[in-house]
Structures are given as structure tokens and as C-alpha cells.
N, C-alpha and C positions, 0 to 999 in steps of 0.2 A: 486234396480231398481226403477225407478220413479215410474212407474203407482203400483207399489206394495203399496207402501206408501201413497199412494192418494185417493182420497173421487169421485173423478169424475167418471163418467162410461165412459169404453173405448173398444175397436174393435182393435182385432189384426188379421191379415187376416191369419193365421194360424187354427183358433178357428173356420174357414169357411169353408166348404167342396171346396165353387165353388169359391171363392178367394184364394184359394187355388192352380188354375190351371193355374193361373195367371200369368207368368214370368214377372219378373224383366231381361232384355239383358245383363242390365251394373251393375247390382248388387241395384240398382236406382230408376231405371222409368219405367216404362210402354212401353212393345213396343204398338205402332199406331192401331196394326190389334186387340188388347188385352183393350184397352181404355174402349169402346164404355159395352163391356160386366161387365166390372169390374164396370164404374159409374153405370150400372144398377142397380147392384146387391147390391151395396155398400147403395145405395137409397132406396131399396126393405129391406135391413138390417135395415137403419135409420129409416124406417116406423113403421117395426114391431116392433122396442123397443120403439116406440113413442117415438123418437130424432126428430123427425119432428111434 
């Protein structure tokens, strides 16, 4: 697996309670009503690992 093998730090939305609630419709993307909470939270993650 890539990220096994790699020196960067990464985010798998499995490893997240509330990205976790997340659906994928088409296996994919994001449904529209699901967006708006996911970029939060994804940002609220990047903060706290000081990725920001």
C-alpha cells in the first residue's frame, strides 16, 4: 500500500468518527446535502494536526 510505505502524514476518513458518517452515493463523491459538513470537519482535522 502507498501510504504504508511513505514518510508523509496522511488522513483516511475511516480513522474519523464524524467522517465517517459521511456517504459516498456512487462509491466516489460526496452527496451535495454531506459537502458543507465533511469540508468542516476535514479543516477542524487539518488545524488540529497543525497541517494548516
Amino acid at each position: 500500500m502507498l501510504v504504508a510505505g511513505g514518510t508523509a502524514p496522511t488522513i483516511h476518513f475511516t480513522d474519523y468518527e464524524k467522517l465517517q458518517d459521511v456517504s459516498c452515493t456512487d462509491g466516489s463523491h460526496l452527496d451535495y446535502s454531506d459537502a458543507r459538513i465533511f469540508t468542516g470537519e476535514v479543516m477542524q482535522l487539518l488545524q488540529r494536526r497543525d497541517f494548516l
